[in-house]
N, C-alpha and C positions, 0 to 999 in steps of 0.2 A: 644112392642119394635121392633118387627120383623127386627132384624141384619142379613144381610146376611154374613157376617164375621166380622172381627176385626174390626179396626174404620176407615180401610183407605175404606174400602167399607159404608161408611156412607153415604145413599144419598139425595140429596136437596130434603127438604120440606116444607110444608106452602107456601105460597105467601103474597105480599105485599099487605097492603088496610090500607083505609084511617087510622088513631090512635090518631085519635083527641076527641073520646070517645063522646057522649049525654049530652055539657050542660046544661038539659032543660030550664026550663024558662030563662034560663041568656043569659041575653045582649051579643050579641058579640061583643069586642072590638073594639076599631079605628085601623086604622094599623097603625100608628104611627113610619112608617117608616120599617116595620118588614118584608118586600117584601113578598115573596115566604114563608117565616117561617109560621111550621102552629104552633097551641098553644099547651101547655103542652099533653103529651097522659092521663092523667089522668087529666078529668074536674073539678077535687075539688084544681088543685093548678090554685088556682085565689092570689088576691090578699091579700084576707082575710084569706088566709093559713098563718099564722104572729101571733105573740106573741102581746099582749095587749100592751107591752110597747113601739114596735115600732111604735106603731100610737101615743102615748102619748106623746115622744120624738118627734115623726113629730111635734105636734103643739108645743109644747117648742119651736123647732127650728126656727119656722113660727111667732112664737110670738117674737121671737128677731130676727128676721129678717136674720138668717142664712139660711133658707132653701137653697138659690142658691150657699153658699160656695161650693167651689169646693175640694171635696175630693177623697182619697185614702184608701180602704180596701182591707185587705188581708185575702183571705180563704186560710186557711194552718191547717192541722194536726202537732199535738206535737209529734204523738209517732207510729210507725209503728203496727198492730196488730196482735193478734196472734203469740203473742213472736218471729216473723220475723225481717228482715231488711228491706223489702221495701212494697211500699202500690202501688194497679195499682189503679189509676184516672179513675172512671167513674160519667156520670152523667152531665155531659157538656154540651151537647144535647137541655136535660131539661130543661136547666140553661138557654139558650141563646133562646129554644122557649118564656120561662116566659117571659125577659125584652124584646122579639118582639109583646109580647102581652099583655104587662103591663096597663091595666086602669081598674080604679072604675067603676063599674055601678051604674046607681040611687039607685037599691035595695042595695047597698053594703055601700051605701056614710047614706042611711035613716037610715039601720042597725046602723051604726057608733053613728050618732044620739044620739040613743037611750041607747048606753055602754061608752060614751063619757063623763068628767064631764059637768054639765051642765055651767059650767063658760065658755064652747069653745067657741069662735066666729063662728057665718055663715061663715062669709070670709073665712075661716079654711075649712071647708068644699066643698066650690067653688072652692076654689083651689086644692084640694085634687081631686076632679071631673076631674081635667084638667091633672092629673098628668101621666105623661106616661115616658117610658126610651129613649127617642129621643138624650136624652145629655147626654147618659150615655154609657161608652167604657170599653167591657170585652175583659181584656189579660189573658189566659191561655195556661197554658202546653196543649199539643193535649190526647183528651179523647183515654185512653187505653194505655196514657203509665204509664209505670214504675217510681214511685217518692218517694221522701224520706220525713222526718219529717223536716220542720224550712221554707223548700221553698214555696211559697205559689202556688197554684195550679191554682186559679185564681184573677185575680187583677183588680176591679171594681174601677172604676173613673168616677165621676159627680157630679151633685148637691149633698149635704149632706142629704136633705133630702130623696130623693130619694133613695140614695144607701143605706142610712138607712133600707127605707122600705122592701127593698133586701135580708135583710139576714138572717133571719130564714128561707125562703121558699126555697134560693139556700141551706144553710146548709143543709136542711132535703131531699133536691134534693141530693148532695153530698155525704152524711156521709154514707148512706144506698149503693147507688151503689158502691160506692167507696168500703166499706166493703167485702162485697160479693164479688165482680169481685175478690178482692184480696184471697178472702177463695178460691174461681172458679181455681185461677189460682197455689193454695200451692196444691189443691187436685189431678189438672192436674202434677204437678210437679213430687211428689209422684209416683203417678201412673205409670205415663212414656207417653210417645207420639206414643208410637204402640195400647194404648187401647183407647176402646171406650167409653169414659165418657156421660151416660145419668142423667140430672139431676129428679128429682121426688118426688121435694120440695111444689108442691103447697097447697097438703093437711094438712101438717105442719107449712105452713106459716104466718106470720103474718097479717092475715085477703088480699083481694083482692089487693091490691096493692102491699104488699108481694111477692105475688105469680106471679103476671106478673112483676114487676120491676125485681123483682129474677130470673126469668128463662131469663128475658133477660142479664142483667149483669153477670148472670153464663154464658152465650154462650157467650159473650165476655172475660170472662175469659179464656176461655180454652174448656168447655164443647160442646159436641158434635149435642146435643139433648136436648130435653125437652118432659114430658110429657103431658107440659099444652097445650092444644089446644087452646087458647086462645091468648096466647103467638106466637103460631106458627102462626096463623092467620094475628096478630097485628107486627109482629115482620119477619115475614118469617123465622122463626126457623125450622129446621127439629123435627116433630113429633116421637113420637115411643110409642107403647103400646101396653100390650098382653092379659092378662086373671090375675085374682085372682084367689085367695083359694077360694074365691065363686062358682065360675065357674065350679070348678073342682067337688065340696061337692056338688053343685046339681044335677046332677045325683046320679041316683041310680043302671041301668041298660042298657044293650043295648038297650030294649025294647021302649026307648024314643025318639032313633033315629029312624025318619018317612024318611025321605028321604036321603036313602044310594048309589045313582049313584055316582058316582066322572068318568068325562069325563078324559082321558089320556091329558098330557100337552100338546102334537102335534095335538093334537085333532083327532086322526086315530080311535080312538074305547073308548066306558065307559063302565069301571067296573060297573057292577050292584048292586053289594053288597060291598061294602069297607070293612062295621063291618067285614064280613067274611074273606077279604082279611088279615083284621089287626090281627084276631085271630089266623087265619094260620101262619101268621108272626111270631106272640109270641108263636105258637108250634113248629115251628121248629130251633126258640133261646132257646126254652127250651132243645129241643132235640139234640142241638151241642153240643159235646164233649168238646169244647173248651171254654165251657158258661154257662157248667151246675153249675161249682162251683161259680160261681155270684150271681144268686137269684133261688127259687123255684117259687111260685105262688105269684101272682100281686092280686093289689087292681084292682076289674072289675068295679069294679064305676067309678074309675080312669082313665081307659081303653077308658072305653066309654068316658066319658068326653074330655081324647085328640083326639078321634078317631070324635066326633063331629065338636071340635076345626078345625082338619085338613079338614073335609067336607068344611065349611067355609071359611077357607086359609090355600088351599093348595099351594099355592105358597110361603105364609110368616110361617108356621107352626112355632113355639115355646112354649113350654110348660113348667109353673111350678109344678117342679118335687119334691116340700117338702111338700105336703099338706099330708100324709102319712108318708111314709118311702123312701128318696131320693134312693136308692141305692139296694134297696128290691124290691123296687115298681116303684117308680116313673121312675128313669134310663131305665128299661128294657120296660116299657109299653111305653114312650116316642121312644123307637130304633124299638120297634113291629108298631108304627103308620109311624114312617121314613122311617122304609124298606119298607112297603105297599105304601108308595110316591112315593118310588126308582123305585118301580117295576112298576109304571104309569109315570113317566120319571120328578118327582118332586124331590127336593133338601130341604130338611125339614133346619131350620133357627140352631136351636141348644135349649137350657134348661137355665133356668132360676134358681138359688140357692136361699133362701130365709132366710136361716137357719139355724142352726149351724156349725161345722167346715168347714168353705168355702173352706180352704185351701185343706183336705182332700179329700172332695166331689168332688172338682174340678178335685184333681190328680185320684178320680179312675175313675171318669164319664168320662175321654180323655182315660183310660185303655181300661175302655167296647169300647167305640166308636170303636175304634183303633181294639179291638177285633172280633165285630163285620165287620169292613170292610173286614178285614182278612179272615173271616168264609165265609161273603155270596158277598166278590167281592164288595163291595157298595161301589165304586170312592168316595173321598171327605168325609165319614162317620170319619172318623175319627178326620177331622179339623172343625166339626161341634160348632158352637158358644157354650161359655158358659159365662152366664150374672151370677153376682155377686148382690145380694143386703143385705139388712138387719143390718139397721142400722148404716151405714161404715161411720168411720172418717179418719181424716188423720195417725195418729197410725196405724188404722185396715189395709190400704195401705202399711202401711211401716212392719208391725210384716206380712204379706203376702207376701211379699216382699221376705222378710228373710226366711221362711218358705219355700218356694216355692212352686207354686200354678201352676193353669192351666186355669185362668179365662182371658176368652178375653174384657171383655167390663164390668162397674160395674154401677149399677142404684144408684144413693145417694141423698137421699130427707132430712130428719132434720138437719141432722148434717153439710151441706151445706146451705139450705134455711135459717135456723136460723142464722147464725152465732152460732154456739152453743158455739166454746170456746171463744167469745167474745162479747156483744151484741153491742157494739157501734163502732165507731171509733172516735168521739170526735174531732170534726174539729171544729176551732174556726175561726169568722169572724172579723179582730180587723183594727181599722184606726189608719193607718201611716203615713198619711199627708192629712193637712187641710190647702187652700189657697197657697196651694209651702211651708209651714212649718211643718218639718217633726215631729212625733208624738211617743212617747212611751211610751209602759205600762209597769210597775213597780212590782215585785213581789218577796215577801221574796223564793220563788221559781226559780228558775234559767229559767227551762224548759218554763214558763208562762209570760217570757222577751219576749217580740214583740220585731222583727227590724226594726229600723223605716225606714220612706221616701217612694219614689216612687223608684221600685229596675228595675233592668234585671238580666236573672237569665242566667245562661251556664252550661252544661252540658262540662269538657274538657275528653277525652277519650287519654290512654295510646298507646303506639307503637303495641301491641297487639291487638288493638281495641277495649278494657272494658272500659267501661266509669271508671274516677279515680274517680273524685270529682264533686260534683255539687258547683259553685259558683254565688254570687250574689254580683251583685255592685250597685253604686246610680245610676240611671238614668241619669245622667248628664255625667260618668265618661266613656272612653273610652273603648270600648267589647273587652276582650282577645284575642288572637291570636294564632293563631298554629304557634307553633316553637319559642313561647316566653316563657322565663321566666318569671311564675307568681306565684308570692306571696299568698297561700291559709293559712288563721287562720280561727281557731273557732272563733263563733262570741261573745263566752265569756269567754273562759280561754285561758289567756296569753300563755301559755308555749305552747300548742298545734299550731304550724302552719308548715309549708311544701312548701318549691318550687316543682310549676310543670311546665313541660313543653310539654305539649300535642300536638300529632299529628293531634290529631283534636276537632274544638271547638264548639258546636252546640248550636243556641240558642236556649234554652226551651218554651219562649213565643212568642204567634201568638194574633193576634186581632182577635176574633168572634163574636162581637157585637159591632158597630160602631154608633149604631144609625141613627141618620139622618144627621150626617154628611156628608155623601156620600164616608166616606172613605174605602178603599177596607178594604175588611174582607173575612177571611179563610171560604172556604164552607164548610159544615156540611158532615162528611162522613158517609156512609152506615153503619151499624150492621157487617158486616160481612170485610170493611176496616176496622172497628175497632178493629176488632178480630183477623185480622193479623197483627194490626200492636203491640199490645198488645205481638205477639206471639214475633215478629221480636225483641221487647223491650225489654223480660226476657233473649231473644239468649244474647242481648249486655249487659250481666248482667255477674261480672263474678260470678264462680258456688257458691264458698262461701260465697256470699253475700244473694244469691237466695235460699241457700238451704235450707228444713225445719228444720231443726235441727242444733242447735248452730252455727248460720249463723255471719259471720263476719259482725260489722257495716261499713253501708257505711260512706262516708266522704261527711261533707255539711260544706262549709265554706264562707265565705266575704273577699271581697277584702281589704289590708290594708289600705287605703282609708275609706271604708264603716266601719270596723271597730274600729279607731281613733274616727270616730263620732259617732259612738252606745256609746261609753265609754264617750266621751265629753256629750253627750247627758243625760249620765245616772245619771254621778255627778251632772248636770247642773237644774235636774229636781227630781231628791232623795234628800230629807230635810233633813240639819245636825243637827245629836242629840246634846244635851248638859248634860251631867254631873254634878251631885251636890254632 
């Protein structure tokens, strides 16, 4: 971890480099119009990352000679997760390297072959060989913001077969980032924005892609850090990592430490002996009148173990202090190896919790501190970091909270990386217009109504500056206006609707994949614009809609317009029963 205080001292790390990962033997694609885009960061989403029935639907479509219809799908989420109200959009990225690097290789077209019925036609295959997204145009909301259930996130138009072939691989691009950023950004909520959030999910995660897709969409969430290096590498995420229980439990004595210099930080003279320094240290903690009712005798395995640690970095020192007894042992051998720093002109990091009562440990470990600075004069010993880990979810955050604690910054690996209170988010890909005729799905389920047609979507925002409503209209019909009255309904029960009239009106969708049309398209923002703009998204959020706990729904509605035709639409295409 090595914090040098809370999270506003968190400093950049990692660097960029290439993230286009090793796809060995495979072809690399045509560019097919995809400029500067490179391809997915993970080289297994190809195009055979796809569900068997989208290739089987492709020749359906090729055999009736639909493949070039030109259609309309909508990627949208039904249901906000994690008993919240809103979901933050990630995964966009992804999405728009795929369709810039979309084509078959032979080995991929031979494969097919061979899981294919054998009634397919070659021609079927030839063409599939050719198929790339050159005529295909993604509109989406901008990656990292804040978004709600019914609107769709992103809106692919082209050939039918094509965007066909699209949508299990963005899905599985989507659902996952999407998830997590939103877990990323309930846990930063919680917490607060003076601490410093490290994630420390990778070893709990869902096998290799898990674990980097995760540490990145948690640092666009909110998070500060990451302990994956791999991540920080691929990503430029700032790194952090200290010592296990391992570390500590192997030693057994001083005797192990071979080389004891530690040069002074100004470099003017080196201490020869540190072990002895450290030991003098913890004799005369033991011997303050002000300290003795704290602890008596330390674990010296322990001792030595942080007194090795600090040999190594002494500039970043921090120690876990529950491999023992936090507050017996661990606390005061952790303040005996800080004073021997203090006295060579070093600033020790602070202690890491692992372990039971966080809340407790916290409040006496800032005592001692505090006590110690008191006693032997140690500037800054007192505001010394204290990392939280062990297991923490968003409850653990909020009963901490309540409790009151003294922890500056908290490490959170499963319960983050997994999604643990939720495993999916369950985004569905559905067409709502084929040829300029708009489309809808039917379900004795209300929630599992599609709205049909090709939409535009607006965000209108109150005199206060909160966004009110999100609305969607047809494409064809004229964009709201600030300072206009407009008509907001639900898009399926009558009695719910609302004038508003908003000071200001923003639209939600941008083009990011234009193909080869040549037409302008939004550039792809950095990790770290995405991360602020994410942050700037939950500010324009008002609190009760954002907060973890029993959060107000937001409002998602259609313009009366769009919604006349959802209903003309739904009779028009729902079979009348008959009675006997």
């Amino acid at each position: 971890m090595a914090e040098t205080s809370a999270r506003d001292s968190a400093e950049e790390g990692g660097r960029n480099v290439g993230i286009c990962g090793d796809g060995g033997a495979r072809e690399a694609p045509a560019a097919g119009g995809s400029g500067s885009i490179p391809p997915p960061t993970n080289p297994l989403v190809t195009p055979l990352l796809t569900d068997m029935y989208q290739v089987t639907m492709a020749y359906a479509y090729w055999k009736a000679g639909k493949q070039n219809d030109r259609a309309v799908f909508d990627l949208l989420h039904r249901k906000n997760p994690f008993g919240g109200e809103y979901t933050v959009f990630a995964g966009l990225e992804e999405c728009v390297r795929f369709a810039a690097n979309f084509r078959f290789t032979d080995a991929d077209i031979e494969y097919l072959r061979t899981v294919m019925p054998p009634v397919c036609e070659d021609g079927f295959f030839s063409f599939l060989k050719a198929v790339d997204c050159s005529e295909v145009d993604i509109h989406a909301i901008a990656e990292g913001s804040v978004c709600f259930p019914r609107v769709p996130l992103l809106r692919v138009e082209g050939p039918l077969l094509v965007v066909q072939l699209l949508e299990t691989t963005v899905l599985t691009l989507v659902n996952y980032a999407s998830l997590v950023a939103t877990n990323a950004a309930r846990f930063r909520k919680v917490a607060g924005h003076d601490k410093l959030l490290l994630e420390f999910g990778l070893r709990r995660a869902q096998g290799p892609d898990g674990g980097i897709s995760g540490s990145k969409y948690c640092y666009l969430g909110g998070f500060d850090a990451t302990s994956n290096l791999e991540a920080g590498q691929r990503f430029g995420i700032p790194v952090r990592g200290t010592h296990s229980h391992a570390f500590v439990s192997s030693y057994m004595s001083f005797d192990e430490i071979i080389d004891r210099k530690l040069q002074r930080s100004d470099g003017s003279s080196t201490c020869e002996d540190f072990v002895l320094l450290t030991m003098q240290c913890l004799k005369r903690m033991q011997g303050a009148p002000s300290l003795q009712h704290w602890f008596g005798e330390t674990n010296h395995s322990e001792l030595a173990a942080f007194t090795s640690y600090a040999l190594a970095f002494p500039t970043a020192f921090q120690a876990l202090v529950d491999t023992y007894d936090v507050l017996k042992s661990g606390v005061p051998n952790f303040c005996a190896v800080a004073l021997a720093l203090h006295e060579l002109g070093f600033k020790a990091v602070g202690i890491r919790l692992d372990s039971g009562d966080l809340s407790y440990f916290s409040v006496e470990s800032r005592k001692f501190f505090r006590a110690v600075e008191k006693e032997f004069g140690a500037q800054g010993f007192g505001n010394m970091v204290i990392t939280a880990s062990n297991d923490i979810n968003e409850d653990t955050l909020d009963a901490l909270n309540k409790q009151g604690h003294e922890i500056d910054a908290y490490g959170i690996g499963t319960q983050l990386i997994t999604c643990y209170k939720q495993p999916a988010l369950g985004c569905v890909y559905k067409l709502v217009e084929i040829n300029g005729q708009p489309r809808i799905k039917l379900s004795e389920d209300v929630t599992k109504v599609t709205i049909p047609c090709k939409k535009q979507c607006y965000r209108l925002y109150g005199k206060e500056g909160y966004a009110l409503v999100d609305l969607m209209v047809g494409d064809d019909e004229s964009p709201p206006r600030a300072g206009e009255r407009i008509l907001c309904r639900h898009p399926f029960s009558e009695s719910r609707r609302a004038f508003v009239v908003p000071s200001r009106v923003e639209p939600l969708y941008k083009c990011y994949w234009s193909g080869s049309s040549g037409a302008p398209r939004e550039p792809l923002p950095s990790l770290e614009e995405l991360r602020e703009h994410c942050r700037r998204e939950l500010e324009a959020q008002r609190s009760d809609h954002v907060r973890a706990f029993n959060p107000t729904p937001y409002k998602v509605s259609v313009s009366a317009k769009l919604y006349d035709f959802i209903h003309f639409l739904w009779l028009n295409e729902a079979p009348v029963g008959e009675l006997h």
